[in-house]
C-alpha positions in Angstrom: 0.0 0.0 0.0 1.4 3.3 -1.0 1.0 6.9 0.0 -0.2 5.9 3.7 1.6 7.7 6.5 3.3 5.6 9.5 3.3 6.1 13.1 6.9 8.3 12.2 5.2 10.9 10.2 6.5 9.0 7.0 5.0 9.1 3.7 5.2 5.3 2.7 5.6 5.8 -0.9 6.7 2.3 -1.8 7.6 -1.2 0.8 9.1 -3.9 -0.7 9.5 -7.1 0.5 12.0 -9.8 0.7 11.1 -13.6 -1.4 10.6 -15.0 2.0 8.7 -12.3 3.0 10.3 -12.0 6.3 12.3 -8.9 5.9 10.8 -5.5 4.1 12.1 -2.0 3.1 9.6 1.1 3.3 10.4 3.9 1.3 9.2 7.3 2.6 9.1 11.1 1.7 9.8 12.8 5.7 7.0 15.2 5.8 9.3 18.1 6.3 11.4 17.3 3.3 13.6 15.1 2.0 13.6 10.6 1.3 14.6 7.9 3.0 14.2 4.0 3.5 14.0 1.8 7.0 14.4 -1.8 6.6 12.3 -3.8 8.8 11.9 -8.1 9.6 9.1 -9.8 11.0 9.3 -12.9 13.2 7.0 -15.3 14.5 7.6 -14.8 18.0 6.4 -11.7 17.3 3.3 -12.6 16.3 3.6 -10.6 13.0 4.8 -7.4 14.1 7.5 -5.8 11.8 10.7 -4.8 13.9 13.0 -1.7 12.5 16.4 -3.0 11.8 18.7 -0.7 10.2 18.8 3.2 11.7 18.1 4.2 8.5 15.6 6.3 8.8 16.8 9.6 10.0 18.7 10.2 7.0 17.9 12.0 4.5 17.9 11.8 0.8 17.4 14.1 -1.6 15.4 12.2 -4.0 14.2 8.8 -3.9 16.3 7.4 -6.3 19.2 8.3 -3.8 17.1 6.8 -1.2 16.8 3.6 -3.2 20.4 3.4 -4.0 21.2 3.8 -0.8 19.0 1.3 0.8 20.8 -1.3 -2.0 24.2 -0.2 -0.8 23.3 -1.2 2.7 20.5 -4.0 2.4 22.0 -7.6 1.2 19.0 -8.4 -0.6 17.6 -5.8 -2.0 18.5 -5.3 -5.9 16.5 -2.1 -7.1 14.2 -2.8 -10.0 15.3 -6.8 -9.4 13.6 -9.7 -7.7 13.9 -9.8 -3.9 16.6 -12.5 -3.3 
């Protein structure tokens, strides 16, 4: 689901998920300006819920093409405009 807005203040413009589907990457406009990407997992012990991993969030890009190149640089499976791996 695009353009929703998460509990951050983040435009979700795009999430992608991994082939397992246990790991995700949202890709987000800050409201205030700017892109960015957090990269989240889900477990079953969680019952579902989705867990940030990277930290990634507070920075900012200044496009989302930036964003998504630098969520490839940092993310092991994420290959933009590729299959999740």
């Amino acid at each position: 689901m695009t353009g929703r807005v998460n509990h951050r203040g983040w435009i979700v413009a795009n999430s992608v998920a991994s082939a397992d589907g246990a790991y995700c990457i949202d890709f987000f406009e800050h409201p205030d300006g700017g892109f960015g990407f957090e990269h989240f997992r889900s477990d079953p012990e969680d019952m579902g819920q989705w867990t940030a991993l990277g930290g990634s969030g507070p920075t900012r890009y200044s496009n989302m093409d930036d964003a998504v190149r630098g969520a490839a640089g940092e993310v092991a499976w994420f290959t933009p405009g590729g299959p999740a791996v």
